[in-house]
Backbone atoms as SQL, in Angstrom:
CREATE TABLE atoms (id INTEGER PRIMARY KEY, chain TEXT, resi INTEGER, resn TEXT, atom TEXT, x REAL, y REAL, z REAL);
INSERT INTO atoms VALUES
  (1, 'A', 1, 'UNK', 'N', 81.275, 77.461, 110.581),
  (2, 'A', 1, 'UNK', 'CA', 82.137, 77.862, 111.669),
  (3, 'A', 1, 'UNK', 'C', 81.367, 78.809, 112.590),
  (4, 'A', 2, 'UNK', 'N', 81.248, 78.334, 113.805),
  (5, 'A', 2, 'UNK', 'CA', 81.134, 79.160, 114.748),
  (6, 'A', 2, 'UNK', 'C', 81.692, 80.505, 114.922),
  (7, 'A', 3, 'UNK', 'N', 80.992, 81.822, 115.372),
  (8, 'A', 3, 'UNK', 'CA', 81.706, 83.004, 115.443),
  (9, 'A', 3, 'UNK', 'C', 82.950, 82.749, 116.424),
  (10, 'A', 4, 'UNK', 'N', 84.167, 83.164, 115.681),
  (11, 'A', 4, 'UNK', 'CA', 85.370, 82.890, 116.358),
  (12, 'A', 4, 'UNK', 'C', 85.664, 84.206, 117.476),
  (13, 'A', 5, 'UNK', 'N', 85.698, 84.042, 119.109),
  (14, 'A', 5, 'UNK', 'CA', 85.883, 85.490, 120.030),
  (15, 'A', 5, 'UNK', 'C', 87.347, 85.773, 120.105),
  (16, 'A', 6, 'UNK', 'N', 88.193, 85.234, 119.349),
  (17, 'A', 6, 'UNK', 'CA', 89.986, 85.395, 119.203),
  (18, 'A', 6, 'UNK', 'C', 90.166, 85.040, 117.937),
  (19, 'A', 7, 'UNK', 'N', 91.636, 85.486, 117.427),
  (20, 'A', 7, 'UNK', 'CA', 92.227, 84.834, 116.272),
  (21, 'A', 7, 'UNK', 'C', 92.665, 83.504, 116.281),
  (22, 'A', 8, 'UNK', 'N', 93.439, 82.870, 117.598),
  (23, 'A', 8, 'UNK', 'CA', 93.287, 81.732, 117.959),
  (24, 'A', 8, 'UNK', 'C', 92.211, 80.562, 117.301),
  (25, 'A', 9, 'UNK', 'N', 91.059, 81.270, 117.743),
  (26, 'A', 9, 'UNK', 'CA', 89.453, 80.010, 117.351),
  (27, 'A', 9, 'UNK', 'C', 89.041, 79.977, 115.905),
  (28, 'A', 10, 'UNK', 'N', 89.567, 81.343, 115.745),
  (29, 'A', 10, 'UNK', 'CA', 89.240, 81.505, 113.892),
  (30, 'A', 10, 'UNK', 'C', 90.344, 80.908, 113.353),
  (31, 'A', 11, 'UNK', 'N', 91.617, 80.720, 113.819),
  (32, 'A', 11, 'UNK', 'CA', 92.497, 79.910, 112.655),
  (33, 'A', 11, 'UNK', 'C', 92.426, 78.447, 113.170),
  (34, 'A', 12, 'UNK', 'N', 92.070, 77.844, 114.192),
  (35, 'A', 12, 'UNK', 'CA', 91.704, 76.397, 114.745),
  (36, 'A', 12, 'UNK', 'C', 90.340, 76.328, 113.858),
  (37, 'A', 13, 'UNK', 'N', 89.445, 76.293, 112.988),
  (38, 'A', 13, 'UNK', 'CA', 88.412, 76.336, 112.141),
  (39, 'A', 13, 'UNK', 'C', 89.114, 76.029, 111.060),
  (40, 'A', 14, 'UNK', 'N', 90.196, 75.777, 110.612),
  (41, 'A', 14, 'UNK', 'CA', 90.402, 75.682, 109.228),
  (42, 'A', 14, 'UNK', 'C', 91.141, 74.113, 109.167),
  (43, 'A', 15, 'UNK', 'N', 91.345, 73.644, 107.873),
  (44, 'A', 15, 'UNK', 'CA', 92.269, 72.637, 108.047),
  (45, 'A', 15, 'UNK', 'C', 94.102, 73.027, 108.102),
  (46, 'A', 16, 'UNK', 'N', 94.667, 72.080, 108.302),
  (47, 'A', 16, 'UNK', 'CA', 96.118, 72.647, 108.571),
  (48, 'A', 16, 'UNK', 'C', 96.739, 72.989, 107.846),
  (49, 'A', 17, 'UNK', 'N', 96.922, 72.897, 106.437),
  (50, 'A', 17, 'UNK', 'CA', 97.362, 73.666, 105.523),
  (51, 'A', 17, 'UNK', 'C', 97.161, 74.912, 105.316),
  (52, 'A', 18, 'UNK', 'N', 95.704, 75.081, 105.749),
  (53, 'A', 18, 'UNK', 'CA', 95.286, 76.902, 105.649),
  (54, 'A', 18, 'UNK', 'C', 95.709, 77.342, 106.963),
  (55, 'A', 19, 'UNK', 'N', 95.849, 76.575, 107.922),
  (56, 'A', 19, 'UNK', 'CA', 96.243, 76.663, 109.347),
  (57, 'A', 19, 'UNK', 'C', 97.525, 78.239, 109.522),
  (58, 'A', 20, 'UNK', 'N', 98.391, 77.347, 108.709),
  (59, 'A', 20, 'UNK', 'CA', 99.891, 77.443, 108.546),
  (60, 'A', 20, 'UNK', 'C', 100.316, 78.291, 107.940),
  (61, 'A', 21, 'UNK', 'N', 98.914, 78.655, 106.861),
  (62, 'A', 21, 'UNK', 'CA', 99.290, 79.714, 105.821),
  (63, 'A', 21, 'UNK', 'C', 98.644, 81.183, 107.238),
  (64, 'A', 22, 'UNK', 'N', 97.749, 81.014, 107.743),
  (65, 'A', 22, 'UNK', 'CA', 96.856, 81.830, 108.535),
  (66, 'A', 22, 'UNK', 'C', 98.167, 82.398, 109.742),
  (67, 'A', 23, 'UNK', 'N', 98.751, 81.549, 110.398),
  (68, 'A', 23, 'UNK', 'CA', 99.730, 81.477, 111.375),
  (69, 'A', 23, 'UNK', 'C', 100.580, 82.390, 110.815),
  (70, 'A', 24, 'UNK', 'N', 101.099, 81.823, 109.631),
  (71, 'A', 24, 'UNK', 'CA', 102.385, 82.765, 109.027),
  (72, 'A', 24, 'UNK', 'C', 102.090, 83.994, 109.045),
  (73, 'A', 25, 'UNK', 'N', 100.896, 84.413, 108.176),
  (74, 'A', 25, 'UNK', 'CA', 100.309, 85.801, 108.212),
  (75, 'A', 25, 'UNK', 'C', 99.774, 86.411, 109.199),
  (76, 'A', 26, 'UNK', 'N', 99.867, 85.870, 110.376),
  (77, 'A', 26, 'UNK', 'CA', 99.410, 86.486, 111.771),
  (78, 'A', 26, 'UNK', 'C', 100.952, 87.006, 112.446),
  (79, 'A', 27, 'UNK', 'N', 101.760, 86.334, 112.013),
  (80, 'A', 27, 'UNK', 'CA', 103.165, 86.306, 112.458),
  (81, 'A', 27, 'UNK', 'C', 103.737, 87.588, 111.603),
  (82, 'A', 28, 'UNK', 'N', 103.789, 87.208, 110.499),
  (83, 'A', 28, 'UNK', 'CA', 104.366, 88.742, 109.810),
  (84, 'A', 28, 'UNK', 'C', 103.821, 89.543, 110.008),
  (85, 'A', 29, 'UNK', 'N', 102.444, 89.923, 110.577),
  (86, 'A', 29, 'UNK', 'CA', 101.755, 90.896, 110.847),
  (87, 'A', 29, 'UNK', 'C', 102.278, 91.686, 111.904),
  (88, 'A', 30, 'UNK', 'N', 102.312, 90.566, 113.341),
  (89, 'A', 30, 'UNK', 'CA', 102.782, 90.921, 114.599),
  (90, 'A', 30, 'UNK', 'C', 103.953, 91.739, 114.716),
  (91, 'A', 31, 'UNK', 'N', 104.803, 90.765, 113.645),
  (92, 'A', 31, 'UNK', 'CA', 106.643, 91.218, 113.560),
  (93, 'A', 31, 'UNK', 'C', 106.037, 92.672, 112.616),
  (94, 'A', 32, 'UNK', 'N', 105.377, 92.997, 112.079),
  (95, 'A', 32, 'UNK', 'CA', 105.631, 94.532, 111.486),
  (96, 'A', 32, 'UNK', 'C', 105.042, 95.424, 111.992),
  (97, 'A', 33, 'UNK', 'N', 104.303, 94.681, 113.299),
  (98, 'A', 33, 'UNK', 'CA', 103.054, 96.299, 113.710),
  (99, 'A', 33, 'UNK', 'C', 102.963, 95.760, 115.509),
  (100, 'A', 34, 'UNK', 'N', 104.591, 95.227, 116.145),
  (101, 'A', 34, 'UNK', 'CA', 104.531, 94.943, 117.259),
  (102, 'A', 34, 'UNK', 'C', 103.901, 95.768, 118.568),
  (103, 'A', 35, 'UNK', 'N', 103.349, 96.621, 118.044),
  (104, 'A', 35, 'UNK', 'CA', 102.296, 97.565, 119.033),
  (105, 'A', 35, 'UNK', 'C', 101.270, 97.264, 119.044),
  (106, 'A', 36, 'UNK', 'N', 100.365, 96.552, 117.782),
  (107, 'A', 36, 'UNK', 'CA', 99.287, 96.742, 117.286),
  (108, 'A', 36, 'UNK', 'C', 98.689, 95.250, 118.535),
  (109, 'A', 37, 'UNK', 'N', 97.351, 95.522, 118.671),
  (110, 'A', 37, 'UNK', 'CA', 96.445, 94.481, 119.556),
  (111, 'A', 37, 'UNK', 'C', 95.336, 93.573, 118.144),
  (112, 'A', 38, 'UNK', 'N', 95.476, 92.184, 118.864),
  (113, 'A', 38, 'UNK', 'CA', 94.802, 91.376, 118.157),
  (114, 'A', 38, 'UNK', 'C', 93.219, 91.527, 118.498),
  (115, 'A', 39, 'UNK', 'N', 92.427, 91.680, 117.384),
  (116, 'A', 39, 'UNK', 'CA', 90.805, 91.206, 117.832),
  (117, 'A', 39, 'UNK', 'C', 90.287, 90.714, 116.668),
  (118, 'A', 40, 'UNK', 'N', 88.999, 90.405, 116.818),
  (119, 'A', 40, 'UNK', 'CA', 87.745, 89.601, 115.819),
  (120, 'A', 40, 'UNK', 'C', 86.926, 91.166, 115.590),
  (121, 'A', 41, 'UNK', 'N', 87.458, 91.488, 114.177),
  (122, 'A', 41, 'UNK', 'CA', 86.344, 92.156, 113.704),
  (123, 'A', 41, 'UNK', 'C', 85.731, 91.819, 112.041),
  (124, 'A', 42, 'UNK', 'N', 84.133, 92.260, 112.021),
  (125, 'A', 42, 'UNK', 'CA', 83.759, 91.634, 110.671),
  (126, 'A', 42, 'UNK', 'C', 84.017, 90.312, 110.802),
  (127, 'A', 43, 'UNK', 'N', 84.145, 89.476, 112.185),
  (128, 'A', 43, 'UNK', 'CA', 84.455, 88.175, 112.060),
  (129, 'A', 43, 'UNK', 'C', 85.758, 87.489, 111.164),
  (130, 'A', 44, 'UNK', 'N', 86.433, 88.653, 111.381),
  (131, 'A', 44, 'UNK', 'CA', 88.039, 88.415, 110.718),
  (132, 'A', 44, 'UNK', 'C', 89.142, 88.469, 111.659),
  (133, 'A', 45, 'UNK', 'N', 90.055, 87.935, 112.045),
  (134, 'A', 45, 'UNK', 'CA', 91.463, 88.111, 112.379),
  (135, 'A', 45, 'UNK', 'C', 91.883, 90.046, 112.042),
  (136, 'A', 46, 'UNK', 'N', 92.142, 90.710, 113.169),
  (137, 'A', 46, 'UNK', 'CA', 92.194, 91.896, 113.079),
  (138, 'A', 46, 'UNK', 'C', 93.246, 92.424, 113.597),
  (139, 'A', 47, 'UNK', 'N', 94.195, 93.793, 113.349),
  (140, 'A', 47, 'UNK', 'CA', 94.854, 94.107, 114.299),
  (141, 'A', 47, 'UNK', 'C', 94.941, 95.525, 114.380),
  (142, 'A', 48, 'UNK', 'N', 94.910, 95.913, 115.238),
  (143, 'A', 48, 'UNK', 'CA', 94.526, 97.333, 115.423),
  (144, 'A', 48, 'UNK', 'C', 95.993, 98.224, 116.379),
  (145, 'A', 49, 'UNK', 'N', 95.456, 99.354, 115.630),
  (146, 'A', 49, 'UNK', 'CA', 96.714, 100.205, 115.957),
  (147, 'A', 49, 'UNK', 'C', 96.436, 101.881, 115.924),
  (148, 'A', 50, 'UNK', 'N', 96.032, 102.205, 116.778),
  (149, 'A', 50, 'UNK', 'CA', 95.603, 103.817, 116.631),
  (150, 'A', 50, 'UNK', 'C', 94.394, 103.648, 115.662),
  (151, 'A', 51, 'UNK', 'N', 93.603, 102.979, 115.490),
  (152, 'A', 51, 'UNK', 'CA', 92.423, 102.683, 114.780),
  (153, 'A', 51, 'UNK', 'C', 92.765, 101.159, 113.852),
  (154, 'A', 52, 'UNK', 'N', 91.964, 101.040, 113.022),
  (155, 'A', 52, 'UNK', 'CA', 91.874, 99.704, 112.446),
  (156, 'A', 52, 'UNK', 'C', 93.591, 99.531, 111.943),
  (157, 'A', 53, 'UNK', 'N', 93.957, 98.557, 111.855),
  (158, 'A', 53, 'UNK', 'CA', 95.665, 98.740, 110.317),
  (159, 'A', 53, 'UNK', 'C', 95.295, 97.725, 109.725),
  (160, 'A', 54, 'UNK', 'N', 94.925, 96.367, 109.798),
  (161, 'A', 54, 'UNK', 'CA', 94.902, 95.375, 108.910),
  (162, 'A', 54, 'UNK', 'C', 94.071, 94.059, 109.400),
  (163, 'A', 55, 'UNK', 'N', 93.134, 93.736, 108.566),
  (164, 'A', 55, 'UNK', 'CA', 92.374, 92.601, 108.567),
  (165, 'A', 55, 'UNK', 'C', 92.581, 91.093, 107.643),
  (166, 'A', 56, 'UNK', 'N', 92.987, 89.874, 107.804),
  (167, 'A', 56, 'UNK', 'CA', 92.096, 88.942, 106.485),
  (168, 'A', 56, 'UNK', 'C', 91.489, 88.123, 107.352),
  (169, 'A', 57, 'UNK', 'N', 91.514, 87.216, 106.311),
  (170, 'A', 57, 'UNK', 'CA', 90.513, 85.931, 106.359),
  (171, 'A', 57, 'UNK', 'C', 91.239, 84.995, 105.142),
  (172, 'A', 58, 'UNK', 'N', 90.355, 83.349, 105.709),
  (173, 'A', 58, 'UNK', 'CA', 90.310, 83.062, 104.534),
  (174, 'A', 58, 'UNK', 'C', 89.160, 82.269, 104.024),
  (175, 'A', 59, 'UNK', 'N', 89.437, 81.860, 102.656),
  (176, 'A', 59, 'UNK', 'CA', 88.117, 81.621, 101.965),
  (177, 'A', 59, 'UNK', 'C', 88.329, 80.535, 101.094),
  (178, 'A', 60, 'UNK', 'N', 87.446, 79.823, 100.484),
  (179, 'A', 60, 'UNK', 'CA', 88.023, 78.574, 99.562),
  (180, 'A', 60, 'UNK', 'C', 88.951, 78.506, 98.959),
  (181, 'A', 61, 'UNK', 'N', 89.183, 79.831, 98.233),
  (182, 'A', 61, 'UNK', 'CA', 90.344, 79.803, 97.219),
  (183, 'A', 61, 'UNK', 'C', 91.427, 80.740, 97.270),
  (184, 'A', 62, 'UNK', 'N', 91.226, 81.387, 98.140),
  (185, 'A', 62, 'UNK', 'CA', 92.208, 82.700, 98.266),
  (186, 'A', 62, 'UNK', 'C', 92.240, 82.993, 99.975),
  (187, 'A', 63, 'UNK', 'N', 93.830, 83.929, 100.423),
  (188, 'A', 63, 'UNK', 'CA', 93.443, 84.374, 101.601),
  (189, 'A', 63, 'UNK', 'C', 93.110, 86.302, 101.296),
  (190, 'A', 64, 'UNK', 'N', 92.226, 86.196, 102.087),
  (191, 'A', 64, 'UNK', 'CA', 91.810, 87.986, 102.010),
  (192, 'A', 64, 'UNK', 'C', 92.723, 88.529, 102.797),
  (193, 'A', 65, 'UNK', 'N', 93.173, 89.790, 102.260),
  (194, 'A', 65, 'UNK', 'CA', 93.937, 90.784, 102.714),
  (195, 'A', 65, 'UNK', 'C', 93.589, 91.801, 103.066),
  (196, 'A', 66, 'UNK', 'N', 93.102, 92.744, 104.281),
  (197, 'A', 66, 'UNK', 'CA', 92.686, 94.265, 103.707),
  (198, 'A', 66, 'UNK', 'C', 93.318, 94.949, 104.757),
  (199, 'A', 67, 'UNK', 'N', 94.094, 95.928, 103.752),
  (200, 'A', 67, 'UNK', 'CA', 95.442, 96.818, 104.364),
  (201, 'A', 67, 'UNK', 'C', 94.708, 98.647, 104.306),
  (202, 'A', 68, 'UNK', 'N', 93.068, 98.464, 104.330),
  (203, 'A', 68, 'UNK', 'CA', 92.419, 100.009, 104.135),
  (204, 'A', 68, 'UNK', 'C', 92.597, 100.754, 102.618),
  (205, 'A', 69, 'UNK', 'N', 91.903, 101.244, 101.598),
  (206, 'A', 69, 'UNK', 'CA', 92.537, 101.560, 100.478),
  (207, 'A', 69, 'UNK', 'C', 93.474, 102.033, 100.832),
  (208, 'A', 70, 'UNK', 'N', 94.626, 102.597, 101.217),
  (209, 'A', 70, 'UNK', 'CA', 95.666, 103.473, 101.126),
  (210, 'A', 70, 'UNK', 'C', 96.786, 102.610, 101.261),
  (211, 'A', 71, 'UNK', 'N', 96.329, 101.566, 101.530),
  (212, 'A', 71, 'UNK', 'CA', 97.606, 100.017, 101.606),
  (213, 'A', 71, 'UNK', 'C', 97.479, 99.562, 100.347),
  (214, 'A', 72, 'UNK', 'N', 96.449, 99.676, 99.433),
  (215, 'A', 72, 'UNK', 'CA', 96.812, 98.975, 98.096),
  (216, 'A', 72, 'UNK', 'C', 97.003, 100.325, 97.193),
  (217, 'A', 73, 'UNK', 'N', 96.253, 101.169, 97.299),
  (218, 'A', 73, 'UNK', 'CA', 96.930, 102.417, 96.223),
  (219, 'A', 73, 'UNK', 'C', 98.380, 102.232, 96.667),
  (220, 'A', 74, 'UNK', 'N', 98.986, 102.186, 97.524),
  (221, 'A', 74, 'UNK', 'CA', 100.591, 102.163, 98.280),
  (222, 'A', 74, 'UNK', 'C', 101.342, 101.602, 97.456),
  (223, 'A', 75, 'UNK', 'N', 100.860, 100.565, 97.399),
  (224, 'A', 75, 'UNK', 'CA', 101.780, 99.343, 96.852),
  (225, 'A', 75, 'UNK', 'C', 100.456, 98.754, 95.679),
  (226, 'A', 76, 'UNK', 'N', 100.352, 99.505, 94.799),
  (227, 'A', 76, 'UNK', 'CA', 99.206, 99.123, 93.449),
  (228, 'A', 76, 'UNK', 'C', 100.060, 98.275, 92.301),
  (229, 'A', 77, 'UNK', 'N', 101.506, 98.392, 91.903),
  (230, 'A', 77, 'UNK', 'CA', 102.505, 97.835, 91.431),
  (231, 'A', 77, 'UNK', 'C', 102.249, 96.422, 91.661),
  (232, 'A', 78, 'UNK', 'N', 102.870, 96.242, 92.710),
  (233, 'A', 78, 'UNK', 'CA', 102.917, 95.118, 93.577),
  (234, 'A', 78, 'UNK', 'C', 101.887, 94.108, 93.538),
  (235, 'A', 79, 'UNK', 'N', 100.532, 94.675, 93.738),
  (236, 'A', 79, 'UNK', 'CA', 99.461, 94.176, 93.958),
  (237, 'A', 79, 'UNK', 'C', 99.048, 93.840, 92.542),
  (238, 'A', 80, 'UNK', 'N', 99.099, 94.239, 91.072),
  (239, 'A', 80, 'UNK', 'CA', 98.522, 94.127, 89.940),
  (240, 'A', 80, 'UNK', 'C', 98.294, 92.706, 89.682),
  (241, 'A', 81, 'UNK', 'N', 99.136, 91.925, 89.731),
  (242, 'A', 81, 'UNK', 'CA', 99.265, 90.729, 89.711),
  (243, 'A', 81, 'UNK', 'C', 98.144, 89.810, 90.364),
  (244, 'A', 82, 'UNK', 'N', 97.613, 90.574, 91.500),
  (245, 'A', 82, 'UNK', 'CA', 96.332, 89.443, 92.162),
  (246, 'A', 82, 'UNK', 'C', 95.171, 90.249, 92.389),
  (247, 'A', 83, 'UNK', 'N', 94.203, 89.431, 92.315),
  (248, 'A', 83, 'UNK', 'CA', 93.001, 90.459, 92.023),
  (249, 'A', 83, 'UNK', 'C', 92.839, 91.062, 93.766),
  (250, 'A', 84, 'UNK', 'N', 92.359, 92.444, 93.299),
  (251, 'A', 84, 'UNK', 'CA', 92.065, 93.730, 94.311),
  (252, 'A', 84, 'UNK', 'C', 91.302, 94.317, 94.211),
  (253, 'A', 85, 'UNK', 'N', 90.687, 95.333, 95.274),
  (254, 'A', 85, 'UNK', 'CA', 89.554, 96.215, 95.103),
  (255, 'A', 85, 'UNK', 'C', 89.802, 97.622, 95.855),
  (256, 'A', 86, 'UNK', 'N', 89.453, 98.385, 95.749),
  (257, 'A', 86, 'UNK', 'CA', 89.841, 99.453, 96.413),
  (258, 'A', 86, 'UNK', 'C', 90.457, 98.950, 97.969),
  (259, 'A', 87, 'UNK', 'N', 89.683, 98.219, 98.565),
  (260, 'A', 87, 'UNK', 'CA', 90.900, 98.449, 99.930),
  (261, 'A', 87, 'UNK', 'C', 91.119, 96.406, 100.858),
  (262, 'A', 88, 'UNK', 'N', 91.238, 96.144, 98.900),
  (263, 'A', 88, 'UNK', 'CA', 91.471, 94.371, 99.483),
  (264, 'A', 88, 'UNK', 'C', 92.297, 93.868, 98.215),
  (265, 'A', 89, 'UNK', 'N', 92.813, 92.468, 98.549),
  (266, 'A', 89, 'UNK', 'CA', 93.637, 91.822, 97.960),
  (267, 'A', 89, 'UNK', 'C', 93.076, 90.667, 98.414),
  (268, 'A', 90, 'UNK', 'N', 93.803, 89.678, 97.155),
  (269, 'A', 90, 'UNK', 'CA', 92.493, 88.522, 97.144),
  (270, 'A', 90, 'UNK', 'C', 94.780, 87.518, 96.782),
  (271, 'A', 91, 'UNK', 'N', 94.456, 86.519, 97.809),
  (272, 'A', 91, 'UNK', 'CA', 96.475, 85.848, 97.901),
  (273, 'A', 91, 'UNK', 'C', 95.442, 84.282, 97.331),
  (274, 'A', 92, 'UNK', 'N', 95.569, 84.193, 95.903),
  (275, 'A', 92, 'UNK', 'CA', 95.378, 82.436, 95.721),
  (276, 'A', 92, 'UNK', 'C', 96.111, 81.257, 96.655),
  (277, 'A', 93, 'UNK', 'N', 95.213, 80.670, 97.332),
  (278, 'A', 93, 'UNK', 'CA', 95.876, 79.815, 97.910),
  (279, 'A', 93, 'UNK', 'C', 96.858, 78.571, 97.652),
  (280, 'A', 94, 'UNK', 'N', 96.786, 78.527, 96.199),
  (281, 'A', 94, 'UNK', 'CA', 97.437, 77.636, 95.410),
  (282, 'A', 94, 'UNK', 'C', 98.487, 78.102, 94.647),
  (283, 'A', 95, 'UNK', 'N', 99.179, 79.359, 95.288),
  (284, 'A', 95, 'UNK', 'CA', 100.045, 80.202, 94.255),
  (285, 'A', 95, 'UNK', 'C', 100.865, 80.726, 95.740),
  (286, 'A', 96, 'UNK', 'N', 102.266, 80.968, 96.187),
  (287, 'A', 96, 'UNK', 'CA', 102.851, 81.627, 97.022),
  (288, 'A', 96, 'UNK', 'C', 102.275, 82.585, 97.727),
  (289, 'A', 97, 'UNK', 'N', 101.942, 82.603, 98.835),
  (290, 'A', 97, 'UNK', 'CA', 101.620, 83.889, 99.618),
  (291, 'A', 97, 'UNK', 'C', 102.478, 84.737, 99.696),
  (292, 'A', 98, 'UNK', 'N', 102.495, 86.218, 99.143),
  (293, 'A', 98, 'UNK', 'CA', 103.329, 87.376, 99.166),
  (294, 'A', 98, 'UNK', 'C', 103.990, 87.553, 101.117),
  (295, 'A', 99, 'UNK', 'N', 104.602, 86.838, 101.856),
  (296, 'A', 99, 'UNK', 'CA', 104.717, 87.005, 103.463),
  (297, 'A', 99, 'UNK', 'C', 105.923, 88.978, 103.238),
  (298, 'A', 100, 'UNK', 'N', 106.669, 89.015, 102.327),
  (299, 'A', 100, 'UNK', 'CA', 107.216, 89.878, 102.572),
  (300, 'A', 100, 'UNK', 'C', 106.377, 91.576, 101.802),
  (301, 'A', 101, 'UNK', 'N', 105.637, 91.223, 101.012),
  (302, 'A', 101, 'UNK', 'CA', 104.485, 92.170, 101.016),
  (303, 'A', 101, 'UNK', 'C', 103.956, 92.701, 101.956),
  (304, 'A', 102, 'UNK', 'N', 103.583, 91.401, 102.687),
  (305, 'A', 102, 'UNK', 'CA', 102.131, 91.826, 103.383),
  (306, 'A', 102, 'UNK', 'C', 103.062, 92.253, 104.765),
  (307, 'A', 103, 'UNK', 'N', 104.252, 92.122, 105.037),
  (308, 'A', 103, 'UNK', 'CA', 105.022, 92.588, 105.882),
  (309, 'A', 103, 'UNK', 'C', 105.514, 94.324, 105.539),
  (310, 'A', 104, 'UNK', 'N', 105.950, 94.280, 104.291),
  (311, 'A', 104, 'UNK', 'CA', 105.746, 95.786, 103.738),
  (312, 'A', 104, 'UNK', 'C', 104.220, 96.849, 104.074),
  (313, 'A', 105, 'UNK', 'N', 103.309, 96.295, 103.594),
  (314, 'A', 105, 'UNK', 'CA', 102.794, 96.530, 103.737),
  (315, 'A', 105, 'UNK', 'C', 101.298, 97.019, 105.235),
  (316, 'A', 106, 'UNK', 'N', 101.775, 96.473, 105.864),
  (317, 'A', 106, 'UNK', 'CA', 101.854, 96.608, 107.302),
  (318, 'A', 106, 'UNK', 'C', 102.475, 97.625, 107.899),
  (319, 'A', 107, 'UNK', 'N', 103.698, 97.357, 107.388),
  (320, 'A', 107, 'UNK', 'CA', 104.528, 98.619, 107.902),
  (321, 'A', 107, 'UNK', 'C', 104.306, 100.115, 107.367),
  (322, 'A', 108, 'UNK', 'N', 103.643, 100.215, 106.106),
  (323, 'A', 108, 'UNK', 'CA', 103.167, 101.513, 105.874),
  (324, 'A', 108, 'UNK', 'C', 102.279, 102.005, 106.744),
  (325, 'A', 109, 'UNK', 'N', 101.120, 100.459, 106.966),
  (326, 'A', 109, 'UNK', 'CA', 100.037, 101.055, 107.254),
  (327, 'A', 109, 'UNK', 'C', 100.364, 101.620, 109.257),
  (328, 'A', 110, 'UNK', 'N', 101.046, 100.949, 109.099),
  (329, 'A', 110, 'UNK', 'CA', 101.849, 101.298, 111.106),
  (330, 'A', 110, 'UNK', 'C', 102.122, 102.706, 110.885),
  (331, 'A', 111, 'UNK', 'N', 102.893, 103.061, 110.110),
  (332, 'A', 111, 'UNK', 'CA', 103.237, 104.528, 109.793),
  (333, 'A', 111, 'UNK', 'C', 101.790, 105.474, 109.490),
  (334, 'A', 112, 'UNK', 'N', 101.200, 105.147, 108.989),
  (335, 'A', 112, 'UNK', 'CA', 99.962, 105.779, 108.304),
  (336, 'A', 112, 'UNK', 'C', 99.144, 105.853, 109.551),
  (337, 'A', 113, 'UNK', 'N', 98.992, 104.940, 110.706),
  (338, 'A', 113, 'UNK', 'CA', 98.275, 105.041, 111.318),
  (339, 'A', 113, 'UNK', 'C', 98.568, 106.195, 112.771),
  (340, 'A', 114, 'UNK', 'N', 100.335, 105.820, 113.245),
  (341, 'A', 114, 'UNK', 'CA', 100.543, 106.578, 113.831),
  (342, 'A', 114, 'UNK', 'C', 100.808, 107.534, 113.935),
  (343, 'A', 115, 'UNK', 'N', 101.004, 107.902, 112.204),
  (344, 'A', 115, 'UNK', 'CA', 101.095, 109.547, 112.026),
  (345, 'A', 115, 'UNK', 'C', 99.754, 110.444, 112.336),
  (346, 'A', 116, 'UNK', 'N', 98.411, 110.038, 112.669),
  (347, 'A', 116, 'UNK', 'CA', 97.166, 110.077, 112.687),
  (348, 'A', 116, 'UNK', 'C', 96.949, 111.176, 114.291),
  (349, 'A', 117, 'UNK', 'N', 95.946, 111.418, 114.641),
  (350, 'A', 117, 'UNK', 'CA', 96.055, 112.423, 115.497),
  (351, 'A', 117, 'UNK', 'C', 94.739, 111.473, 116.067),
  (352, 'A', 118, 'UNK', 'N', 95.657, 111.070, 117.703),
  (353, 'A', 118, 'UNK', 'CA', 94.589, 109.632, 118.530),
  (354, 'A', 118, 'UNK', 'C', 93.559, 110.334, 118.618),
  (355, 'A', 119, 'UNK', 'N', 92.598, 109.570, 118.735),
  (356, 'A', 119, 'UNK', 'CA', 91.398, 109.811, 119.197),
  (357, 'A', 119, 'UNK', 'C', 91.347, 108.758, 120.897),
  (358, 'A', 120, 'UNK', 'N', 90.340, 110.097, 121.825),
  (359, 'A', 120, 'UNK', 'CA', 90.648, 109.637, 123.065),
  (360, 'A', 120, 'UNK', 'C', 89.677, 108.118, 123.125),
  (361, 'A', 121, 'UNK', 'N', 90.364, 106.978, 123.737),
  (362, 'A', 121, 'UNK', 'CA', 89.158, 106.418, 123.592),
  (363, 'A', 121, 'UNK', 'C', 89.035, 105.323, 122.485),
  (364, 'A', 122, 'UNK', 'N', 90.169, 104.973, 121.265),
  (365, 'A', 122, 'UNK', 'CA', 90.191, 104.787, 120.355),
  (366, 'A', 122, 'UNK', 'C', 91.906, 103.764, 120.741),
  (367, 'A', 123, 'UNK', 'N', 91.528, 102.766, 119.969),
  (368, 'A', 123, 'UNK', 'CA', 93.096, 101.906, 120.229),
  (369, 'A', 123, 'UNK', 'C', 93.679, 101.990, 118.073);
């Protein structure tokens, strides 16, 4: 895949099943952090909000999640169930995507971010 310059080009790269799963999770994202601006960072689907709030991707077997460590210490309960790392979550693609998680989880990180003190210069 070509470096994708939108989220648009990076989820048109996949086949349509991952399409759909990618769409959904761009959608619950939007609906929980309707301030936040879309970009390509790390060559991931990104959305930013008073600094980074949430990135994935996806990958052969799983979609990547990363909500910053303080989104999975948050919700570490929750998350036990699928493999994680300090500041990622790994959604099997062959097993339900968590959409109301990662909607929870968003929404902390919206809170977390705007409680933050802006930096000038900084989205």
């Amino acid at each position: 895949m070509n470096k994708p310059d939108n989220i648009d080009e990076y989820i048109a790269g996949f086949p349509e099943d991952i399409r759909e799963i990618l769409e959904k999770i761009r959608l619950t994202i939007k609906t929980a952090a309707p301030g936040a601006t879309e970009t390509i960072s790390y060559q991931m689907p990104t959305f930013k909000l008073n600094g980074n709030l949430v990135h994935f991707a996806a990958y052969k077997n799983h979609i990547g999640f990363y909500p910053a460590p303080s989104g999975i210490t948050k919700f570490k309960n929750e998350l036990a169930v699928f493999k994680n790392a300090k500041g990622s979550v790994q959604f099997p693609i062959d097993k339900e995507i968590p959409y109301n998680l990662i909607s929870r989880i968003t929404e902390y990180r919206v809170k977390e971010n705007l409680s933050k003190t802006r930096k000038p210069g900084k989205l």
